[in-house]
Every structure is written in C-alpha cells, then in structure tokens.
C-alpha positions in Angstrom: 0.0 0.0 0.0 1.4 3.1 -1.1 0.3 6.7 0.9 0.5 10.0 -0.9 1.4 12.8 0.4 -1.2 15.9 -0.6 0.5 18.4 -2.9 0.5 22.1 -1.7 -1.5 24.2 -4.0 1.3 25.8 -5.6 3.6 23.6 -4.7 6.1 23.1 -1.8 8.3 26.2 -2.6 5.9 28.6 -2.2 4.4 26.8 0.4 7.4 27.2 2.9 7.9 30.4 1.4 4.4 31.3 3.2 5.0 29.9 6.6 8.5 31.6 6.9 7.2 34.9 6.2 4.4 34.1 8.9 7.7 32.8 11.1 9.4 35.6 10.8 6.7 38.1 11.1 5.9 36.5 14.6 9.1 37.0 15.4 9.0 40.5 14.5 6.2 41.2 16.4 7.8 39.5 19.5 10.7 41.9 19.0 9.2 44.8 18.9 7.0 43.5 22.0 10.0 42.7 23.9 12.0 46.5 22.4 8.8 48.2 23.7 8.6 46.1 26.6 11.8 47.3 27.4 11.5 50.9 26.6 8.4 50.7 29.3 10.2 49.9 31.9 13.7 52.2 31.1 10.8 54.4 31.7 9.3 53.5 34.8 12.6 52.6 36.5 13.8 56.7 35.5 10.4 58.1 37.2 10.9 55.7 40.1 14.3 57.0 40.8 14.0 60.3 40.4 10.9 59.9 42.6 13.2 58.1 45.3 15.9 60.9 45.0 12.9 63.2 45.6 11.6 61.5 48.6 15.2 60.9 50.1 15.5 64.8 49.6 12.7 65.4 51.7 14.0 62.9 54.4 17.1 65.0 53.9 15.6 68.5 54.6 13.8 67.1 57.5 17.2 66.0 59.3 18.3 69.1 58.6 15.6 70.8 60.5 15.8 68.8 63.2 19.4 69.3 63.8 18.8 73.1 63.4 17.4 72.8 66.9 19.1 69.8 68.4 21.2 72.2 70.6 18.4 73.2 72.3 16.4 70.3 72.7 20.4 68.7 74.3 19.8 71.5 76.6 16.2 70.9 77.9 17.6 67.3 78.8 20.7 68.4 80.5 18.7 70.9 82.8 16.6 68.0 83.9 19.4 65.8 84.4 21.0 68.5 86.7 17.7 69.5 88.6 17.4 65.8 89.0 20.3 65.7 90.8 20.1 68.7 92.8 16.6 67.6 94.0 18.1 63.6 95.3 19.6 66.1 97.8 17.0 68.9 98.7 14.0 66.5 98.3 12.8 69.1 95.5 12.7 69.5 92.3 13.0 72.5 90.7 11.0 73.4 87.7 12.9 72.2 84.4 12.5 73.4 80.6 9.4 71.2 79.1 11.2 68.7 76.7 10.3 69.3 73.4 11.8 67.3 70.3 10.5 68.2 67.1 8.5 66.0 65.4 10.0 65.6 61.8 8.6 62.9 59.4 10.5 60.3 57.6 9.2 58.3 55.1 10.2 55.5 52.5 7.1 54.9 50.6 8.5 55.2 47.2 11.0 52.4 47.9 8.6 49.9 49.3 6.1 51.1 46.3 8.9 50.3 44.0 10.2 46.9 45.4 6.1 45.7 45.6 5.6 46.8 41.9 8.5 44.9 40.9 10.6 48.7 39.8 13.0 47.9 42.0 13.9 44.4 40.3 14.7 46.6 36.8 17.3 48.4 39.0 21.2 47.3 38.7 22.8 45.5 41.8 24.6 48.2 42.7 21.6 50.8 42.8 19.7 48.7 44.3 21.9 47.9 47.2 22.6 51.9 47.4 19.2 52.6 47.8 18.3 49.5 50.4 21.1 51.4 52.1 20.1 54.9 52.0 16.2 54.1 53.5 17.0 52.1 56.2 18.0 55.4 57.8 14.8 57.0 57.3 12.6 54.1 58.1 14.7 54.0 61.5 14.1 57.4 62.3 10.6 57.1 61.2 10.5 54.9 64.2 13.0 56.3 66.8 11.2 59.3 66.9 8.1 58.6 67.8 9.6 56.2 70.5 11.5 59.4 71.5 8.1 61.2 71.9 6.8 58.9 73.7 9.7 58.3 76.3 9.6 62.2 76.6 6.6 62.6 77.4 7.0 61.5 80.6 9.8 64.2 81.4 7.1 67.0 80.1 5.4 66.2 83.7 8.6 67.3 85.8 8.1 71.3 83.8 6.3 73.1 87.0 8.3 71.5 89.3 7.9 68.7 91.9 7.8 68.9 95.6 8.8 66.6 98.2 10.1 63.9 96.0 11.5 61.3 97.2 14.7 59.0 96.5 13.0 56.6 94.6 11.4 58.7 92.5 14.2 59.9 91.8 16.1 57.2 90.9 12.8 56.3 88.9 12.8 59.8 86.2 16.9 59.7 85.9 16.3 56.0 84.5 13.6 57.7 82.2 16.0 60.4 81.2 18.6 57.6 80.6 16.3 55.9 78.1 15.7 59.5 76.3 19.0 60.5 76.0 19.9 57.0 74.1 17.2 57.5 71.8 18.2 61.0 71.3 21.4 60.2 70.4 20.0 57.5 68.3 17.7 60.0 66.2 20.5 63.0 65.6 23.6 60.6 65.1 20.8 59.2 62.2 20.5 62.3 60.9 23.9 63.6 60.9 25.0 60.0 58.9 22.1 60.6 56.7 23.0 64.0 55.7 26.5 62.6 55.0 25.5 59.5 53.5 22.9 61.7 50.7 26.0 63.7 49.9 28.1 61.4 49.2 26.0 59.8 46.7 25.3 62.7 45.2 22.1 63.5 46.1 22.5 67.3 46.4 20.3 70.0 45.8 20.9 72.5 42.9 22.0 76.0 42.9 18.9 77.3 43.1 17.5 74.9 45.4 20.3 75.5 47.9 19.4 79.4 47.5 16.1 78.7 48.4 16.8 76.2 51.5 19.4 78.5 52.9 17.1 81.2 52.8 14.4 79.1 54.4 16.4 77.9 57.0 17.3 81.7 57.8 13.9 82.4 58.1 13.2 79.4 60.0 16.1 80.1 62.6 14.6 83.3 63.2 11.2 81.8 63.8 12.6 78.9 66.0 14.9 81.6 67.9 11.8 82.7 69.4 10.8 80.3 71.4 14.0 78.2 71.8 16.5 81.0 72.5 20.2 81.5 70.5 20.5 77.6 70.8 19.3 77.6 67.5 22.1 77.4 65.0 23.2 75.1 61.8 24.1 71.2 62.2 27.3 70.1 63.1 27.7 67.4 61.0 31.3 66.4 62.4 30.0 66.7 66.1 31.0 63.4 67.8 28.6 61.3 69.3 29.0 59.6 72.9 27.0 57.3 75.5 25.4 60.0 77.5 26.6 63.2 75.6 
C-alpha cells in the first residue's frame, strides 16, 4: 500500500515560502513587544528613581531641620538631668524646661512602592543595594522618633516643678532620662549620617534649590529663635557622638 502525500496548492516552494514569512513576522512582532517592553520599563525605573531621590530629599531636609534645633532640645535634657540631681539632695525638684523634640517625618514609601511593583527588580545590583542602604536610615528614624516622643513625654510632667520627691522617685525619672537621652542620640547621630550619606551619593540640591533652602532655614532660625532662645544654630555634621553626651 502506497500513501501519498497531498500536494500544496502551488507547490512546496511557495508553500514554505508562506510559513516563513508568517515565522518571521511573529518574530517581529515578538521583538518589537519585547523593544517596547523594554522601553516601558527604562521608563518606569527613570520616574521611580527620580521619585526616590525626591523622597530621600525630603528625608534630607527634614534631618536638617531637626538638627537646626538639636542644641536646644540637648539643653532641655541636660537641665533636667542637673535638677534631677540637685533635687536627690534637697528632696525638690526645681521646675525644668518642658522637653520638646521636634517631630519631623520620615518616610520611605517610594521604595517599598517600587520593590512591591516589581521597579526595584529593573534596578542594577549596585543601585539597588545603594538605595536598600540609604532608606533604612529614614525608616529608623521614622521609628525612633516617635519612641522618643513617647519616652519624653513622661519628662514633660517634671516642667512646673515637683515637691517633696523622694529618693526613689528619683532614681525612677533619671532611668527615664537615661532611656531618652539613648534615643536621642539615636535619632540625631541618624540624621547627621544621613545628611552625609545623601552627599556622598550625590544627592545634592541644585544652585537654586540651595538658595532657596538657605534662605528658608534663615527664616526658619529666626522663627525657632523665638521660642528656643540662640541655641538655635546650623548642624554640626562632624559633632561626635558619645554614650550619655
């Protein structure tokens, strides 16, 4: 028995002719998918970081800020630690400066909004490990602070003044200044390294944006000098931090 194989219409030339130009046109169009594709996310990945820059310039300024009044806020603590002192001998304590840290916001939305939508995956190694880097300040501050606000709050109390106290009570609001004072150290050695660490990658503000920062940070020393006194005054941003400074 002999099978015959069905003869293309116009033969077997033109017949492969056919299916490679339908080949090759898929393959075309996968291309071009793929090149747009591509394009899309080149796209996505240069909004996303300049959108990251952005938000790590606003953690930035808010550091800044902070630090613009750190001085006096060191101060408040310091003239409770010293009346706290003064009253374990007189039984009395004086009133003290209400503590007052500012309350700065830190945020890292854009990253965790570009690592859930899958941005952060179109990112190289190295920028992504830069950026991983540069948040983890800000989300620690984000925290530390309000754990500083907290912990303070219970200092705010000892403002008017306090009479008889005794020993133990004492003893009791200098280990509550103890846990303040670490996380205040906590929150402006943060700051400082993440002024430093910003400009070191670069993430600087222009010529014009500096002009207009420096003259709101003039305006905002004036403001702050106000109510805090001439403890106001620009970060030190080589100031050295110790247990208990």
């Amino acid at each position: 028995m002999h099978f015959h194989l069905p003869k293309p219409l116009h033969g077997w030339r033109e017949f492969v002719g056919e299916v490679g130009i339908i080949v090759i046109g898929v393959l075309i169009a996968l291309g071009a998918e793929q090149i747009i594709e591509r394009w899309q996310w080149r796209e996505k990945v240069n909004e996303t970081t300049a959108q990251l820059d952005a938000e790590l310039h606003r953690d930035a300024l808010s550091a800044y800020e902070w630090l613009v009044v750190a001085p006096c806020v060191d101060e408040q603590l310091k003239a409770i630690d010293a009346a706290l002192v003064s009253a374990r001998q007189t039984h009395s304590l004086r009133p003290t400066p209400a503590f007052t840290p500012p309350l700065e916001i830190f945020t890292e939305d854009t990253w965790l909004n570009a690592r859930a939508l899958q941005v952060a995956d179109h990112l190289s190694p190295k920028q992504v490990q830069e950026y991983s880097s540069l948040f983890f300040l800000p989300r620690d501050l984000s925290g530390s602070v309000v754990e500083l606000h907290k912990e303070g709050a219970e200092l705010r109390s000892l403002s008017p003044g306090y009479s008889p106290i005794s020993p133990e009570e004492v003893s009791a609001y200098q280990r509550q200044a103890g846990r303040v004072h670490e996380l205040l150290d906590r929150v402006e050695l943060g700051e400082t390294l993440l002024l430093k660490e910003l400009s070191a990658q670069g993430i600087r503000l222009s010529a014009e944006e500096m002009r207009n920062a420096a003259e709101k940070m003039r305006n905002a020393l004036e403001s702050r000098r106000k109510w805090a006194g001439q403890c106001v005054s620009p970060p030190n941003l080589q100031r050295k931090f110790a247990p208990g400074d």
